[in-house]
C-alpha positions in Angstrom: 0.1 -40.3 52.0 -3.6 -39.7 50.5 -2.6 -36.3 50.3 0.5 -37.0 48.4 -1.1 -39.4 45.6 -3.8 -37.1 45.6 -1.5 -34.6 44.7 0.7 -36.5 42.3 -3.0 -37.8 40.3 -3.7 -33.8 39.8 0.0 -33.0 39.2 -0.4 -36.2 36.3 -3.8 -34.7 35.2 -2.4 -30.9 34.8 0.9 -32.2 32.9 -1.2 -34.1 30.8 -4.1 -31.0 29.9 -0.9 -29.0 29.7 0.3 -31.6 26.5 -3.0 -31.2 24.9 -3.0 -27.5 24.8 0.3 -27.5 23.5 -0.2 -30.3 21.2 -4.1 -27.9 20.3 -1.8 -24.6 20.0 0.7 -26.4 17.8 -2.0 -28.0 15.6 -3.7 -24.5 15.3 -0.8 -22.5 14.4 0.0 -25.1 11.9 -3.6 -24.4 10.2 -3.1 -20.8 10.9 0.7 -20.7 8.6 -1.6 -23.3 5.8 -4.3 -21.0 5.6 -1.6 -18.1 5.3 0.7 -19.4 2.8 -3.0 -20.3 1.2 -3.9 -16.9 0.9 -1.1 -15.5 -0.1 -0.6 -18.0 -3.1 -4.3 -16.7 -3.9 -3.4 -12.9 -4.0 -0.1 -13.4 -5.7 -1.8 -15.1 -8.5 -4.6 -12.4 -8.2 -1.9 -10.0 -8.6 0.0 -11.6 -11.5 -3.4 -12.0 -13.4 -3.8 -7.8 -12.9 -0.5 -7.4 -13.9 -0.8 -9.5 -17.2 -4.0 -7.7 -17.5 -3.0 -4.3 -17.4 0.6 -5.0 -19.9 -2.1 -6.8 -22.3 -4.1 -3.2 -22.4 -0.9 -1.5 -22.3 0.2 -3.0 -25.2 -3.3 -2.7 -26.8 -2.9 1.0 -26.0 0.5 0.7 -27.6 -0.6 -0.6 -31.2 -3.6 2.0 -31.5 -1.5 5.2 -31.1 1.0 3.6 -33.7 -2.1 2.7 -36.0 -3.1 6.7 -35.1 0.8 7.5 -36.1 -0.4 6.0 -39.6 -3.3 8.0 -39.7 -1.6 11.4 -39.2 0.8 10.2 -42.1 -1.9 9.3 -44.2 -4.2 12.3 -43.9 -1.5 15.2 -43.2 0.2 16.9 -46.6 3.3 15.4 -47.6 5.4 18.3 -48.2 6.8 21.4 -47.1 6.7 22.8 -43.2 3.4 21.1 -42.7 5.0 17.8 -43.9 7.9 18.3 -41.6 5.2 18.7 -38.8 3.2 16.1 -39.7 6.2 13.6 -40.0 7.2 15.0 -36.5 3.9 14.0 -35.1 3.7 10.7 -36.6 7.4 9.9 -35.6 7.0 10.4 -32.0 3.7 9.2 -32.2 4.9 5.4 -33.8 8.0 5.6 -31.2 5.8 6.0 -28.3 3.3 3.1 -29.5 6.3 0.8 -29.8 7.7 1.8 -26.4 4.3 1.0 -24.8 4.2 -2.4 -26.5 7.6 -3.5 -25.8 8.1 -2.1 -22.3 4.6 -2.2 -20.6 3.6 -1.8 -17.2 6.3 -3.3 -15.4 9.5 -1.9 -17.8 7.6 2.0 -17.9 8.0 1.8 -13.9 11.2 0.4 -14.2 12.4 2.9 -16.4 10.2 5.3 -14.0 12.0 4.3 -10.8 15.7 4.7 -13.3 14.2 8.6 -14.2 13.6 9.6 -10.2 17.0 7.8 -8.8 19.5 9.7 -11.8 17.4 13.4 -11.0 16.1 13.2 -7.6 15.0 16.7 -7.2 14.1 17.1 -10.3 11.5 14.6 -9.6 10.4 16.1 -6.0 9.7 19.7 -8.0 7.5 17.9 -10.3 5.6 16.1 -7.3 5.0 19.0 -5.8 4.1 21.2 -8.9 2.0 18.3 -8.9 0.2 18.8 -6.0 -0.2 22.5 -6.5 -2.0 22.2 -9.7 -4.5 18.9 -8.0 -5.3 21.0 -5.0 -6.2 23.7 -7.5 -8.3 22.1 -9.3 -9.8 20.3 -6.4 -10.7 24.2 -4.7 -12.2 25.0 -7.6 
């Protein structure tokens, strides 16, 4: 009978160090998804800040070829061929500068992404034209 209380005291004593490591693993894995979710909140706002970043300088990019637009109007002749040129040049220059302020980052690679899916080879022959050209220039 020693033998069986013995038995059932250790069985008692394993059951309960079994419910502290499961109580220890639950507790840890707890921490482990807060420090998770943590970090992820702190590299999605990390990201957002970038991205905010980077369409802010797009968009300062944006006004300064439209204020270079006005340059080209202002300095090139007004008439004839060279006026057609010049107004040309300043046309898609001002277009482009409004695109890059209204669209930014995110709406160029949208817009991007649109251009591949409608002409996917297209798109591959440029990649690898591409390529060519940068291992080229990378020999050289």
């Amino acid at each position: 009978m020693a033998i069986n209380a013995h038995t059932a005291d250790v069985k008692d004593k394993a059951q309960d160090t079994l419910g502290k490591v499961q109580e220890g693993v639950g507790s840890a894995l707890q921490k482990g998804k807060e420090v998770a979710g943590a970090a992820y909140e702190t590299a999605k706002s990390a990201a957002e800040s970038v991205g905010h970043a980077a369409d802010s300088g797009v968009q300062s990019v944006g006004k300064g070829v439209k204020s270079v637009a006005d340059s080209v109007r202002d300095m090139g002749p007004s008439s004839g061929m060279m006026g057609q040129a010049t107004e040309g040049v300043a046309g898609a220059l001002e277009s482009t500068g409004s695109y890059l302020e209204q669209k930014g980052i995110s709406g160029m690679a949208g817009d991007m992404t649109d251009l591949i899916r409608r002409n996917p080879l297209t798109a591959v022959l440029i990649g690898v034209g591409i390529g060519f050209l940068l291992a080229r220039a990378a020999r050289s």
